[in-house]
N, C-alpha and C positions, 0 to 999 in steps of 0.2 A: 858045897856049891851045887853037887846032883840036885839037894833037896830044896835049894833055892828055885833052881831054874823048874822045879819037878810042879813048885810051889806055883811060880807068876804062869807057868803052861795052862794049871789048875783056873785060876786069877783068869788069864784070857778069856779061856773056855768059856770060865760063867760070866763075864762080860757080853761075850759072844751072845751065847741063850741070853742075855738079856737085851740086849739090840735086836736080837729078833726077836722079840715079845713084843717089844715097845713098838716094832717098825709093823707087826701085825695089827696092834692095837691102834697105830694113827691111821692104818688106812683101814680099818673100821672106822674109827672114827673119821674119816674121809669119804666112806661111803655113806654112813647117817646123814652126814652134814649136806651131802649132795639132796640126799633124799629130801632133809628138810625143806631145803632151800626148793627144790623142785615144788612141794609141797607149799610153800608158801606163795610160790610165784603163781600153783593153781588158783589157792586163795586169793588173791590180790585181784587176779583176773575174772573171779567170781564176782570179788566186791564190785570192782570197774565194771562189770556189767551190770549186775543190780544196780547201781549210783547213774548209769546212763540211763538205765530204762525209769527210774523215776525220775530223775528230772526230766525227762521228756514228759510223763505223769503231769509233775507240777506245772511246766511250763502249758501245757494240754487244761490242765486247770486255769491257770493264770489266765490264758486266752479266751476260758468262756468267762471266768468273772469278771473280767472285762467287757466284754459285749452283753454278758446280764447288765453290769451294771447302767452301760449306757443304753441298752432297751429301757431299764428302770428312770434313767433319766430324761429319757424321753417321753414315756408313759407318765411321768410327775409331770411335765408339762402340758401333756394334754388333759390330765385332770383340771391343773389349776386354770387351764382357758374354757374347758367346760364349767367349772366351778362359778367361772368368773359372768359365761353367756346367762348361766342358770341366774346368777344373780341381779344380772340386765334384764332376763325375760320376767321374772319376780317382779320387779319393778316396774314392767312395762305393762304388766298383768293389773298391776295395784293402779298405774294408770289408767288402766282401760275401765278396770269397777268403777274406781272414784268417776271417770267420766261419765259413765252408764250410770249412776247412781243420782249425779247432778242433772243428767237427759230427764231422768225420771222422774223427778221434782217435779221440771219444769213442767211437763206435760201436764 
């Protein structure tokens, strides 16, 4: 009987040292995980501001090709109405020889 109770005392004990091992090793492992997690929430807040500061970027872009484009579109119209004068004044030019041409005959 001594050597039973002598035995499960033994038993306890290294149950014991083993509960504190383990309860040492979760709260490392408790302190990692905080660490991580802090660590990531840096990250995170890294990203979210890199991802803000380009889409401001993009949207900053967006806004001028935009207004290129419509300079562009309005620049294409004032071509094709000069395009269009030049081709009246051509014409109006061909009139004026051909009349000058016929003056000169007559003469």
């Amino acid at each position: 009987m001594q050597g039973k109770l002598k035995w499960k005392a033994e038993q306890f004990r290294h149950l014991e040292d083993v509960l504190r091992k383990v309860r040492g090793e979760f709260k490392e492992s408790e302190k990692q995980w905080g660490s991580d997690i802090s660590t990531l929430v840096d990250q995170i807040a890294a990203l979210e501001t890199s991802l803000d500061s380009k889409t401001r970027v993009a949207e900053e872009f967006r806004s001028r090709l935009e207004m290129c484009s419509q300079v562009l579109a309005h620049e294409e119209g004032r071509r094709r109405n000069l395009e269009a004068e030049m081709a009246d004044l051509g014409r109006k030019y061909g009139d004026v020889v051909s009349e000058y041409e016929e003056a000169r005959m007559l003469v």
